[in-house]
PyMOL Python script that loads the backbone (N, CA, C, O; Angstrom):
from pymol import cmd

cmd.read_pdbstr("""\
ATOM      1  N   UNK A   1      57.496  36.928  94.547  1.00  0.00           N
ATOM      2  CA  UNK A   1      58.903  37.087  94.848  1.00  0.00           C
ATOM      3  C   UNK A   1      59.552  35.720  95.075  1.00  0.00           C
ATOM      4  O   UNK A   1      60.725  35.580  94.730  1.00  0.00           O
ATOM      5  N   UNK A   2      58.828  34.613  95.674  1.00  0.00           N
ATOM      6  CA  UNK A   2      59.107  33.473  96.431  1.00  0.00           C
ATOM      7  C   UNK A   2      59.949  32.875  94.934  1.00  0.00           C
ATOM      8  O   UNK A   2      61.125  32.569  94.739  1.00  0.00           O
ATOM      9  N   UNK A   3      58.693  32.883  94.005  1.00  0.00           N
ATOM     10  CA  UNK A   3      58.779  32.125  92.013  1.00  0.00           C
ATOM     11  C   UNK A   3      60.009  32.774  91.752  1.00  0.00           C
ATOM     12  O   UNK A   3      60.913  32.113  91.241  1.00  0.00           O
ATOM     13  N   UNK A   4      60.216  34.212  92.082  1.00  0.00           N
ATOM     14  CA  UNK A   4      61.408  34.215  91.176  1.00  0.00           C
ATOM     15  C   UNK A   4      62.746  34.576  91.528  1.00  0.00           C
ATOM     16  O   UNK A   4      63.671  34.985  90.827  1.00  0.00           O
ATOM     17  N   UNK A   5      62.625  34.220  93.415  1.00  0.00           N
ATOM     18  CA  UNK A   5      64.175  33.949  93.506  1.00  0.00           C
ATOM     19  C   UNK A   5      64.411  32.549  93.426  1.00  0.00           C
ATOM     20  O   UNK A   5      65.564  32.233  93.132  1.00  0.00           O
ATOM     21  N   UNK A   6      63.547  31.589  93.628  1.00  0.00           N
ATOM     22  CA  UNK A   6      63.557  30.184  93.544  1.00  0.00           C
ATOM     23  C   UNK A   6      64.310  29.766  91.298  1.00  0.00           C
ATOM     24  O   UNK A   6      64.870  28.814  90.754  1.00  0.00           O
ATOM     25  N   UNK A   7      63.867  31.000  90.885  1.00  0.00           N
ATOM     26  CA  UNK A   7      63.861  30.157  89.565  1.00  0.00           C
ATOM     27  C   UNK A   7      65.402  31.274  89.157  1.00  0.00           C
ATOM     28  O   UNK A   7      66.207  31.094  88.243  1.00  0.00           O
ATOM     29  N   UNK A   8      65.394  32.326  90.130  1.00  0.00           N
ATOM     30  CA  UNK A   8      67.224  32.970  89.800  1.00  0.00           C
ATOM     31  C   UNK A   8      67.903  32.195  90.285  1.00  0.00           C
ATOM     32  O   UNK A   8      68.771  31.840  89.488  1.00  0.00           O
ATOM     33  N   UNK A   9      67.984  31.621  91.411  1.00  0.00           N
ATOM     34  CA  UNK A   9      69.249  30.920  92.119  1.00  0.00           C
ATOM     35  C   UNK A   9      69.478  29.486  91.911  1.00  0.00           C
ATOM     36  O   UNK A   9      70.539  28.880  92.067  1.00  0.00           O
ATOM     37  N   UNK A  10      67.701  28.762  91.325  1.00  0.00           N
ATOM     38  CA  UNK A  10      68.052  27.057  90.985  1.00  0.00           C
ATOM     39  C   UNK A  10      67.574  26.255  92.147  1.00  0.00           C
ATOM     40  O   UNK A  10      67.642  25.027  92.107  1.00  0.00           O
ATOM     41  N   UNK A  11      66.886  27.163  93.629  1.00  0.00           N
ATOM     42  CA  UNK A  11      66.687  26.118  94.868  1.00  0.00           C
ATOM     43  C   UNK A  11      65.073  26.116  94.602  1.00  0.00           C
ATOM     44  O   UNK A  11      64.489  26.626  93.646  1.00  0.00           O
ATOM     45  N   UNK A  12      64.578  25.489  95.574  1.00  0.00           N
ATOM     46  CA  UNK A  12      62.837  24.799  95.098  1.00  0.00           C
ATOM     47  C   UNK A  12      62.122  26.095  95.992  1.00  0.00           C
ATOM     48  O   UNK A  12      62.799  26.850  96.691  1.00  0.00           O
ATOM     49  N   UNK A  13      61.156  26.167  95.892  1.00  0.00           N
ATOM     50  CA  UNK A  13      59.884  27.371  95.833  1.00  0.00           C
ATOM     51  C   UNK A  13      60.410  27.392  97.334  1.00  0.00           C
ATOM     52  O   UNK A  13      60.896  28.438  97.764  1.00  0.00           O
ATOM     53  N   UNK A  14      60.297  25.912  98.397  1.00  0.00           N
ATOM     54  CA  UNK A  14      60.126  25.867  99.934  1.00  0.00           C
ATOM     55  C   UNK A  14      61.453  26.637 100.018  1.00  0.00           C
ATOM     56  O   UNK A  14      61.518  27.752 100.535  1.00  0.00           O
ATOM     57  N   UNK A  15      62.147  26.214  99.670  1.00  0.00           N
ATOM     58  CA  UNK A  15      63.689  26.935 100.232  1.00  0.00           C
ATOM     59  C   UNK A  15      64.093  28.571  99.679  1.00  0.00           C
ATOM     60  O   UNK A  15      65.153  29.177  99.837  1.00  0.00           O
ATOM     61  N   UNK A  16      63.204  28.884  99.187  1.00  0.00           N
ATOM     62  CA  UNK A  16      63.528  30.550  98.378  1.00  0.00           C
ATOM     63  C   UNK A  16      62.191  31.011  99.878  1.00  0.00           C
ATOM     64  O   UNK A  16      62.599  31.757 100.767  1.00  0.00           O
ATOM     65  N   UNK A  17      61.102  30.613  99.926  1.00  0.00           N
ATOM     66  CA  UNK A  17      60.311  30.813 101.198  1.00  0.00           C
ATOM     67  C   UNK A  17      61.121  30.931 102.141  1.00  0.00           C
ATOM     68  O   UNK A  17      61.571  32.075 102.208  1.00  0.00           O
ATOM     69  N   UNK A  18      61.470  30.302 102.834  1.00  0.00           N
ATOM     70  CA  UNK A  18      62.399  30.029 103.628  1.00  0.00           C
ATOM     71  C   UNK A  18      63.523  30.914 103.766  1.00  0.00           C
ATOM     72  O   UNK A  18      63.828  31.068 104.948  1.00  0.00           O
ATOM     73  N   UNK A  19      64.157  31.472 103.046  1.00  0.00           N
ATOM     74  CA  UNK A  19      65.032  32.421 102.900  1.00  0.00           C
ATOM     75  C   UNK A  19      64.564  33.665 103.106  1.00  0.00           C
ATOM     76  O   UNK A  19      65.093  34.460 103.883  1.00  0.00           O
ATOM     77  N   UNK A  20      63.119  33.999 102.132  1.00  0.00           N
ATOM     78  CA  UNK A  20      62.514  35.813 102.564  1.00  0.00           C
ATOM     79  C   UNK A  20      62.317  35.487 103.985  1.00  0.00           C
ATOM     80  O   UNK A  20      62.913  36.215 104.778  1.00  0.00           O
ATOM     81  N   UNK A  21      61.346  34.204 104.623  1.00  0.00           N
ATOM     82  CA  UNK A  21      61.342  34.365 106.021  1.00  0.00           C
ATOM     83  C   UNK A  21      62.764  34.560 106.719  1.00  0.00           C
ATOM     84  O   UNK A  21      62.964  35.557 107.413  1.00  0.00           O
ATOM     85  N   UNK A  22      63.613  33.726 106.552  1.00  0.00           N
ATOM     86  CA  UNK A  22      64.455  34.211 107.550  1.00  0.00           C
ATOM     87  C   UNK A  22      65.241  36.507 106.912  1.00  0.00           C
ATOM     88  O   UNK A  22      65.836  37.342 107.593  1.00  0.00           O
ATOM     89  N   UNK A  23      64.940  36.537 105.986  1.00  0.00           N
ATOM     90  CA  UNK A  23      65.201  37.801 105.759  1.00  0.00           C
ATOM     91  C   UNK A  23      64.563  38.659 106.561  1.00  0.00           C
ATOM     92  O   UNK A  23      65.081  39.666 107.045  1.00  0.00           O
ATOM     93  N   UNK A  24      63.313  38.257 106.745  1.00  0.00           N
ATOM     94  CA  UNK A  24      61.584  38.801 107.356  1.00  0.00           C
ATOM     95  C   UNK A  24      62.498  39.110 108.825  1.00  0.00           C
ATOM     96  O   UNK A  24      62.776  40.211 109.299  1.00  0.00           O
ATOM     97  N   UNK A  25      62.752  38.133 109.201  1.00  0.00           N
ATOM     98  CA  UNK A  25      63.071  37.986 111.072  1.00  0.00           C
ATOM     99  C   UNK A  25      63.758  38.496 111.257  1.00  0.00           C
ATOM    100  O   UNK A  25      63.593  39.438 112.032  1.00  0.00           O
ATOM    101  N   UNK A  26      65.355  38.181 110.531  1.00  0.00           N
ATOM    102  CA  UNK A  26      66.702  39.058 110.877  1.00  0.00           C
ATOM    103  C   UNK A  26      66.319  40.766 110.861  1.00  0.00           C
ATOM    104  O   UNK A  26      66.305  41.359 111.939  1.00  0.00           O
ATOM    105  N   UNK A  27      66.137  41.208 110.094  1.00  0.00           N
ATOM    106  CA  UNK A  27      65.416  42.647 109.569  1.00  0.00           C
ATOM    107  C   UNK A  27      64.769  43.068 111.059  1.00  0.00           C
ATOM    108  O   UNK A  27      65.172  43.895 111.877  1.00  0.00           O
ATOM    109  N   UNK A  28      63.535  42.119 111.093  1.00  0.00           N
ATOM    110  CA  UNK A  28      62.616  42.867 112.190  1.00  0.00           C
ATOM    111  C   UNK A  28      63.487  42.762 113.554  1.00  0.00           C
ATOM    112  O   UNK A  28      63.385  43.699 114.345  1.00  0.00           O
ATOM    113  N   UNK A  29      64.387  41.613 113.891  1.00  0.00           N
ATOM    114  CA  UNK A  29      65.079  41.778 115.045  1.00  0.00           C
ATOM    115  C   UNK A  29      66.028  42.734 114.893  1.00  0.00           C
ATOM    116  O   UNK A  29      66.083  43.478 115.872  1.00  0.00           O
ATOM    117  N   UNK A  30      66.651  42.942 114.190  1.00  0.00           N
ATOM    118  CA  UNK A  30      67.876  43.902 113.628  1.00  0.00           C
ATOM    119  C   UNK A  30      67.333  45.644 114.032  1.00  0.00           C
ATOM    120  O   UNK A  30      67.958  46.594 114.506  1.00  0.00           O
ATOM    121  N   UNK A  31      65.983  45.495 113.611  1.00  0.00           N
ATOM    122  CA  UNK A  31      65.313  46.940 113.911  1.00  0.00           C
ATOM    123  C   UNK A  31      64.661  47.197 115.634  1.00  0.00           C
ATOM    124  O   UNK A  31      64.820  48.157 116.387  1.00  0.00           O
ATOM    125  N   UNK A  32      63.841  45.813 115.841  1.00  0.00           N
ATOM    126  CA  UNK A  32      63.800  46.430 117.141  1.00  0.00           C
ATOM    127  C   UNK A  32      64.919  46.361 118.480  1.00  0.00           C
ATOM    128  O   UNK A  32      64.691  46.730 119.633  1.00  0.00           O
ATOM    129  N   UNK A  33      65.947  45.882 118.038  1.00  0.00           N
ATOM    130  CA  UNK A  33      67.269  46.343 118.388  1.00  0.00           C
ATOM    131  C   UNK A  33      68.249  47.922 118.270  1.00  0.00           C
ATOM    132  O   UNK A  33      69.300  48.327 118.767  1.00  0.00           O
ATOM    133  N   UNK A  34      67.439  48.350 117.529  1.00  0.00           N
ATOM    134  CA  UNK A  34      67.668  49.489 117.700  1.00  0.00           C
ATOM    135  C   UNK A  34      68.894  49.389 116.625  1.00  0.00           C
ATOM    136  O   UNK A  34      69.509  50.456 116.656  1.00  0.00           O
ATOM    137  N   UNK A  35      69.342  48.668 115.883  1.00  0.00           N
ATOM    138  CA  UNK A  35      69.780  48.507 114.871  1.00  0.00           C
ATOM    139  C   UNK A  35      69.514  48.864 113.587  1.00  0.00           C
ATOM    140  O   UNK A  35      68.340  48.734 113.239  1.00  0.00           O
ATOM    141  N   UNK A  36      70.462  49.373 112.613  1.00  0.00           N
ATOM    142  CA  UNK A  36      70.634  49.753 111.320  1.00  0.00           C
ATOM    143  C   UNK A  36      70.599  48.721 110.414  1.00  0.00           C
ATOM    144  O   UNK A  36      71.775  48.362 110.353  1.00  0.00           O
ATOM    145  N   UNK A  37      69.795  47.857 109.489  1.00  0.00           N
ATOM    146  CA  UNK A  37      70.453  46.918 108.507  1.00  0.00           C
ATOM    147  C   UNK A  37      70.488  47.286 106.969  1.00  0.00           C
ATOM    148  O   UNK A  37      69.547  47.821 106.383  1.00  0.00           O
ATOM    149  N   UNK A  38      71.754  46.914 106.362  1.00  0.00           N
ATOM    150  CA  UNK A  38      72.381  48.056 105.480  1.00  0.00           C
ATOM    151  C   UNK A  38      72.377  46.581 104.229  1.00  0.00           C
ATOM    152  O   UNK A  38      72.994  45.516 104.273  1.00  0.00           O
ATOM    153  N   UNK A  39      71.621  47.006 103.432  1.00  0.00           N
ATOM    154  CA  UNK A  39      72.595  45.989 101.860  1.00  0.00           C
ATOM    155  C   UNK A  39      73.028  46.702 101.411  1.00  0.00           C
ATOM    156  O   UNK A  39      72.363  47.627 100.944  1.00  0.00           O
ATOM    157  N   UNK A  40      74.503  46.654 101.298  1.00  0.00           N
ATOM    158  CA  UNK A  40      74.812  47.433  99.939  1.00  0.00           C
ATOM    159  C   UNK A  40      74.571  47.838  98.366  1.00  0.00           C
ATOM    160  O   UNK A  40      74.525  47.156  97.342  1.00  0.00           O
ATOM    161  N   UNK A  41      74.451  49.108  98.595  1.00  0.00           N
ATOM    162  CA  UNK A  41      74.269  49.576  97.221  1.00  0.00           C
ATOM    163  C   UNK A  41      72.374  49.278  96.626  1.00  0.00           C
ATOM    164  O   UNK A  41      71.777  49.726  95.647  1.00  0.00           O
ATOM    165  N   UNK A  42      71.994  48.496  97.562  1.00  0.00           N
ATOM    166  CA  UNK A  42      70.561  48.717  97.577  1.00  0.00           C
ATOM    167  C   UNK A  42      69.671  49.629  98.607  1.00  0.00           C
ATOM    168  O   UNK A  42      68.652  50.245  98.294  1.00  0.00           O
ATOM    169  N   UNK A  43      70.335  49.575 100.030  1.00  0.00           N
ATOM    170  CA  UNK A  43      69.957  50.356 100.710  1.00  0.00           C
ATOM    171  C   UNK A  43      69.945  50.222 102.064  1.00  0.00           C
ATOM    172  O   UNK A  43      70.721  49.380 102.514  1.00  0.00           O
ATOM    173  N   UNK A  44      69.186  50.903 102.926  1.00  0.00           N
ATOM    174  CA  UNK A  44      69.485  50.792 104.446  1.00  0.00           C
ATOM    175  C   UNK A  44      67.582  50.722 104.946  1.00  0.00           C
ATOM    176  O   UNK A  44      66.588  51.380 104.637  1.00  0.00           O
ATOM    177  N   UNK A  45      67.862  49.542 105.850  1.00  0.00           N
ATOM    178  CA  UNK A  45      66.665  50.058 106.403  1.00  0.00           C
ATOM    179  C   UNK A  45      66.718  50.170 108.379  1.00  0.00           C
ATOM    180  O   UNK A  45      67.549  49.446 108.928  1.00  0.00           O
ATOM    181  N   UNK A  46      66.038  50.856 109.056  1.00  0.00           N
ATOM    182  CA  UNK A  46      66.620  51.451 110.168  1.00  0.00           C
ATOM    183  C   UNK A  46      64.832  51.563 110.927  1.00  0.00           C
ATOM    184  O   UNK A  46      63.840  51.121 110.348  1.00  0.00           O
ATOM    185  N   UNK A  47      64.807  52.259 112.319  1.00  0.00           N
ATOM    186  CA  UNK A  47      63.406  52.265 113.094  1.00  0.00           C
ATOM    187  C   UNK A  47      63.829  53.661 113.402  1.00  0.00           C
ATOM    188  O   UNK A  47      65.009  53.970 113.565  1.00  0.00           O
ATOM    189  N   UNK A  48      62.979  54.373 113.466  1.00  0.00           N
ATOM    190  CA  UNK A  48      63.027  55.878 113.687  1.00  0.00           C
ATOM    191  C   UNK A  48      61.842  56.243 114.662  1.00  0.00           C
ATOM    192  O   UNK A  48      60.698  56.054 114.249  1.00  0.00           O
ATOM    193  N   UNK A  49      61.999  56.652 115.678  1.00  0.00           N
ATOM    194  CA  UNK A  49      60.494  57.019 116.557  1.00  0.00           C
ATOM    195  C   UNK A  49      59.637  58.657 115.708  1.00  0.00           C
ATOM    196  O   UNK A  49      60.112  59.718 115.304  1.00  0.00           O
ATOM    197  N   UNK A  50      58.575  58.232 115.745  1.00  0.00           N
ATOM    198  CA  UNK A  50      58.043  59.181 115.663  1.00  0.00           C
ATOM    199  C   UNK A  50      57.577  60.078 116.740  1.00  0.00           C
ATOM    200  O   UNK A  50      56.617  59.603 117.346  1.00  0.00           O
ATOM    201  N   UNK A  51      58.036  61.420 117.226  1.00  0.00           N
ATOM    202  CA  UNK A  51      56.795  61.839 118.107  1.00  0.00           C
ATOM    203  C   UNK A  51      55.622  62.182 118.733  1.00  0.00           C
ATOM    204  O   UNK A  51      54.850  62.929 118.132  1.00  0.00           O
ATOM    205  N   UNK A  52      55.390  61.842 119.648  1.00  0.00           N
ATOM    206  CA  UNK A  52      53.692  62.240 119.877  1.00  0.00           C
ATOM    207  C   UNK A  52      53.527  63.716 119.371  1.00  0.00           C
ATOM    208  O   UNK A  52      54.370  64.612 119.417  1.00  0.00           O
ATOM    209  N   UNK A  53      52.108  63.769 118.822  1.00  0.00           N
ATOM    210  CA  UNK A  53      51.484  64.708 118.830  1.00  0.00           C
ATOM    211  C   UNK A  53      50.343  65.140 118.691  1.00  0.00           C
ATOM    212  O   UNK A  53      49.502  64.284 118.966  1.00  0.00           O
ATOM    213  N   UNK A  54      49.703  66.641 118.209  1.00  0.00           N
ATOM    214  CA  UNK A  54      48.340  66.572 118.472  1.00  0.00           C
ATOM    215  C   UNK A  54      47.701  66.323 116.954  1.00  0.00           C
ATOM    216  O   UNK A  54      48.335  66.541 115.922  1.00  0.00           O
ATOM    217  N   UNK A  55      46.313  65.820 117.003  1.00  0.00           N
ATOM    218  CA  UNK A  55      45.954  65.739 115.535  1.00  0.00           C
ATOM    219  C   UNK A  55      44.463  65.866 115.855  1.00  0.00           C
ATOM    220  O   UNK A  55      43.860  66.157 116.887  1.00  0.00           O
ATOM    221  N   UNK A  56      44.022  65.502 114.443  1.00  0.00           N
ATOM    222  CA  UNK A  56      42.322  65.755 114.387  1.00  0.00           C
ATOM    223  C   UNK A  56      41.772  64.856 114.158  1.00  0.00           C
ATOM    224  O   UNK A  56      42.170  64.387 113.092  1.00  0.00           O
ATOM    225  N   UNK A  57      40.688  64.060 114.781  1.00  0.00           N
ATOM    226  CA  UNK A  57      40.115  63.065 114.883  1.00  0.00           C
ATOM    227  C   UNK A  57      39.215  62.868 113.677  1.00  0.00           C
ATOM    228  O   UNK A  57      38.195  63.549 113.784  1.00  0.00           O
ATOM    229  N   UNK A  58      39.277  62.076 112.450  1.00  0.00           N
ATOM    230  CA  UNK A  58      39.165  62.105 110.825  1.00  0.00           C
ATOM    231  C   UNK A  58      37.389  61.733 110.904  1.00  0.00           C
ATOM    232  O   UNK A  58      36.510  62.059 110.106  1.00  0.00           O
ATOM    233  N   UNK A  59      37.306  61.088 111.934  1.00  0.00           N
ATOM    234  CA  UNK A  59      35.180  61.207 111.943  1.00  0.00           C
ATOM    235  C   UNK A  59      34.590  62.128 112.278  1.00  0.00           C
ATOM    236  O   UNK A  59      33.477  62.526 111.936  1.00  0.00           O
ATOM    237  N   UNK A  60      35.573  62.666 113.229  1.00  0.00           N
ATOM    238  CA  UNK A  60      35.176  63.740 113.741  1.00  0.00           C
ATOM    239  C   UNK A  60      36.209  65.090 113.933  1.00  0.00           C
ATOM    240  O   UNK A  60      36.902  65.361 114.914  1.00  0.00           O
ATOM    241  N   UNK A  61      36.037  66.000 112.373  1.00  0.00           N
ATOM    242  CA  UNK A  61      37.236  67.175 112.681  1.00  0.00           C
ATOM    243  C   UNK A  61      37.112  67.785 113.333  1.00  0.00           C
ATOM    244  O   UNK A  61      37.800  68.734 112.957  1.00  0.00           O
ATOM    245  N   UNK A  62      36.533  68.123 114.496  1.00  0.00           N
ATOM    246  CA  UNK A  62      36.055  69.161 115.355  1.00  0.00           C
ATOM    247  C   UNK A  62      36.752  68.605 116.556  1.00  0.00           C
ATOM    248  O   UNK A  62      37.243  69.349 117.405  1.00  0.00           O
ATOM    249  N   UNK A  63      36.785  67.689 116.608  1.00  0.00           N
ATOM    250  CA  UNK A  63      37.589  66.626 117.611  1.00  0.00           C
ATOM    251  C   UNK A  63      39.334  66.691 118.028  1.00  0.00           C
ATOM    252  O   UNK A  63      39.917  65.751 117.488  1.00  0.00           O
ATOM    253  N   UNK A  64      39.955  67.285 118.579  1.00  0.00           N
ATOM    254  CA  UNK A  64      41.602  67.340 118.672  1.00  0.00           C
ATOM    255  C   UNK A  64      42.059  65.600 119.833  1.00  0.00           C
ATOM    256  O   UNK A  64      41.719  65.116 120.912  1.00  0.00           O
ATOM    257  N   UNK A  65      42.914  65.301 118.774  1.00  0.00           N
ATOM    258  CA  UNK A  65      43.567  64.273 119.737  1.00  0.00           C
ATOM    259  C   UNK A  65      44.950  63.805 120.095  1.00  0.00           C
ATOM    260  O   UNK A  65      45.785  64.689 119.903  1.00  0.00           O
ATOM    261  N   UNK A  66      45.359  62.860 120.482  1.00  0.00           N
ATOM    262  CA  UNK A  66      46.638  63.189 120.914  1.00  0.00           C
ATOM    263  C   UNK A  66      47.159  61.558 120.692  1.00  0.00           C
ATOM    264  O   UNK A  66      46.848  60.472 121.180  1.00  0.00           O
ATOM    265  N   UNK A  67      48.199  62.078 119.598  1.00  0.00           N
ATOM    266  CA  UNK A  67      48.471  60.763 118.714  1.00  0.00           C
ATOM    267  C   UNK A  67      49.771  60.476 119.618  1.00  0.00           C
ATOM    268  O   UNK A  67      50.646  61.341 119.647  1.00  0.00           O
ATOM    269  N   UNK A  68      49.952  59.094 120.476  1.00  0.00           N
ATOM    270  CA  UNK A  68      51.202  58.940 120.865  1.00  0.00           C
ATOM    271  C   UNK A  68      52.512  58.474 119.902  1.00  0.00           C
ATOM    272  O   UNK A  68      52.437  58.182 118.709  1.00  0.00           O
ATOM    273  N   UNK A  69      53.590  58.481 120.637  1.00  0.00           N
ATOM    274  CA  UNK A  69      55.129  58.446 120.021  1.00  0.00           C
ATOM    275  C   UNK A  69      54.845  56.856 119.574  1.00  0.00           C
ATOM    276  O   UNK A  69      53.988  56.073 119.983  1.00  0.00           O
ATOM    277  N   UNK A  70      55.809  56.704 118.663  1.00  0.00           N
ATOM    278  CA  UNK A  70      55.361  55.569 117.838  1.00  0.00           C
ATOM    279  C   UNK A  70      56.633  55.133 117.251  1.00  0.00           C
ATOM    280  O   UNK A  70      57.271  56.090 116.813  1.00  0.00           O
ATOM    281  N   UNK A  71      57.211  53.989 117.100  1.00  0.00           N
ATOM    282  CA  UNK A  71      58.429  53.632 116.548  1.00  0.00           C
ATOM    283  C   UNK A  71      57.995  53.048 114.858  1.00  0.00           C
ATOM    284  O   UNK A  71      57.328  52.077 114.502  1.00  0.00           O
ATOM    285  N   UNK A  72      58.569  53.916 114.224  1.00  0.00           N
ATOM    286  CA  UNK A  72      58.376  53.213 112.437  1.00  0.00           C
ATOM    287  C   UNK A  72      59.524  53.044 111.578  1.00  0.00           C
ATOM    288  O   UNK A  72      60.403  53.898 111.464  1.00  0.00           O
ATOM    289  N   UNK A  73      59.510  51.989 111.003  1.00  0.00           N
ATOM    290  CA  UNK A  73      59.976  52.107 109.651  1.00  0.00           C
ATOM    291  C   UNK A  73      60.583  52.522 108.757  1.00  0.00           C
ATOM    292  O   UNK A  73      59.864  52.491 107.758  1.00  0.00           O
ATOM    293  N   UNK A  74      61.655  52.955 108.519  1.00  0.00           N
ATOM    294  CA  UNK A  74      62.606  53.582 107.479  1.00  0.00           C
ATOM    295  C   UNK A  74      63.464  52.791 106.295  1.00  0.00           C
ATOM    296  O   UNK A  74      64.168  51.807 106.523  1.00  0.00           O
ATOM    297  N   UNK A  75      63.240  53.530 104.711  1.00  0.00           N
ATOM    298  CA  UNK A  75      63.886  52.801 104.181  1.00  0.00           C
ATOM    299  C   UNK A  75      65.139  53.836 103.516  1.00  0.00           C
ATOM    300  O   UNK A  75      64.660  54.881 103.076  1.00  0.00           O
ATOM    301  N   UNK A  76      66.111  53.764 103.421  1.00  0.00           N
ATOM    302  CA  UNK A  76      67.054  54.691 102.928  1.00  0.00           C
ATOM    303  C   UNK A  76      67.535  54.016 100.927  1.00  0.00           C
ATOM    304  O   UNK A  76      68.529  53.338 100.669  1.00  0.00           O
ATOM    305  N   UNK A  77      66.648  54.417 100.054  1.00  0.00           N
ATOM    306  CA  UNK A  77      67.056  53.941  99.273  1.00  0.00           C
ATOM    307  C   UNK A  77      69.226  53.704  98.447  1.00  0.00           C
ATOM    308  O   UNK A  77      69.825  54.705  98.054  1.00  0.00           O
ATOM    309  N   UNK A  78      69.605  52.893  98.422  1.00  0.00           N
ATOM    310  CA  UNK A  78      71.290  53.072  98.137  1.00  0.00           C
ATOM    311  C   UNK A  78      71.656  53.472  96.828  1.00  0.00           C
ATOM    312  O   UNK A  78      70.753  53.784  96.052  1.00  0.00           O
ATOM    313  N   UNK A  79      72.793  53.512  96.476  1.00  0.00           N
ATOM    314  CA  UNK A  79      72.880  54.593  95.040  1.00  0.00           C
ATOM    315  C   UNK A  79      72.734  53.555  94.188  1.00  0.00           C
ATOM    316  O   UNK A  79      72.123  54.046  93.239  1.00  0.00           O
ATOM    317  N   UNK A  80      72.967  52.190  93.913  1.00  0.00           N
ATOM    318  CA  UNK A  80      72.601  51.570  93.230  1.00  0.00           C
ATOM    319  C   UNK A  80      71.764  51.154  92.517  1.00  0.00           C
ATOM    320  O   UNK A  80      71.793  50.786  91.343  1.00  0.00           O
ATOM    321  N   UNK A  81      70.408  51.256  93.796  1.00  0.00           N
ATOM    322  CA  UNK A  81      69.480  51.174  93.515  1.00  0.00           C
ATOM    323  C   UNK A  81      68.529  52.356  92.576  1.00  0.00           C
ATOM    324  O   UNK A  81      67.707  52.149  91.684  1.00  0.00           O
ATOM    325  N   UNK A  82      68.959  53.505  93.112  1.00  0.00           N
ATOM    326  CA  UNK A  82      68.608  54.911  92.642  1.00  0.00           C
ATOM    327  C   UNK A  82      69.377  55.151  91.097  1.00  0.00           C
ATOM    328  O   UNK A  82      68.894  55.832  90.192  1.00  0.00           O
ATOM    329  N   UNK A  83      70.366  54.597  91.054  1.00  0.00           N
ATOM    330  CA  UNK A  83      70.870  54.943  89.245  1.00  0.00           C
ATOM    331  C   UNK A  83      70.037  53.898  88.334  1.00  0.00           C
ATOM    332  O   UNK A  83      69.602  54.238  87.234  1.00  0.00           O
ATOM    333  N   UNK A  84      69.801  52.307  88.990  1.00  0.00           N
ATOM    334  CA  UNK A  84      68.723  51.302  88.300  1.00  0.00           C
ATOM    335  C   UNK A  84      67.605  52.187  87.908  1.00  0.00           C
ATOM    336  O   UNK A  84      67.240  52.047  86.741  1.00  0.00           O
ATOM    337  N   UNK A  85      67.058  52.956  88.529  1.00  0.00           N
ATOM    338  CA  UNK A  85      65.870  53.183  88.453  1.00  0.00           C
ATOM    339  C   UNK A  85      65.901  54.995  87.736  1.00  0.00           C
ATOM    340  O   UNK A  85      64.904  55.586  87.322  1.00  0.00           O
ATOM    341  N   UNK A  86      66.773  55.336  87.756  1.00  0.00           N
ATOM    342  CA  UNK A  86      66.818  56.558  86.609  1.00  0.00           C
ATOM    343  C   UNK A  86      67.235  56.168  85.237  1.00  0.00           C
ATOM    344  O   UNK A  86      66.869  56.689  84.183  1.00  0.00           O
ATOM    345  N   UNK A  87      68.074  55.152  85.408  1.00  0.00           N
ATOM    346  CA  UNK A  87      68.060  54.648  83.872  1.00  0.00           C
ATOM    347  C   UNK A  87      67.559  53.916  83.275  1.00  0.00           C
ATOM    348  O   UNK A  87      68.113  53.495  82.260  1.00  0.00           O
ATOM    349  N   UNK A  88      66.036  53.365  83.737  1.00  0.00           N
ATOM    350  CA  UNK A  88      65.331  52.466  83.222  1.00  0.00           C
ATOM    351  C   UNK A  88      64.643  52.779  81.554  1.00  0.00           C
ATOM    352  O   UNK A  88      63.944  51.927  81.005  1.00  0.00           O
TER     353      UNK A  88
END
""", "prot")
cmd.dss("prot")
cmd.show_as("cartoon", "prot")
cmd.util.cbc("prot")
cmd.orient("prot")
């Protein structure tokens, strides 16, 4: 990814690095803020808790356990992105 925003935009490999990182940070602070971050027309990405619950212990199925609440990850694909990719 680093090669080929460095060779779309014309800046050197360090400074296209440099850019996904600071993308990397804003994003992850943006989310555990409890914040929404939205590109347009590509999409939204957001933190959604999951709730605890019970499950089955995968070494052992006989086993019931109790998976706690968990904050994850969401990506909301945008329509832009979704017509790119039906009309490929």
């Amino acid at each position: 990814m680093i090669d080929k925003i460095a060779e779309k935009t014309g800046v050197s490999k360090k400074q296209a690095e440099d850019m996904i990182e600071a993308f990397q940070e804003i994003t992850i602070n943006t989310l555990k803020a409890g914040e929404e971050m939205t590109l347009t027309g590509f999409g939204t990405f957001m933190a959604k808790k999951r709730t605890a619950r019970g499950g089955v212990n995968p070494q052992n199925p006989s086993e019931r356990i109790q998976i706690p609440e968990v904050t994850v990850p969401k990506f909301k694909a945008g329509k832009a992105l979704k017509d790119a990719l039906k009309n490929k």
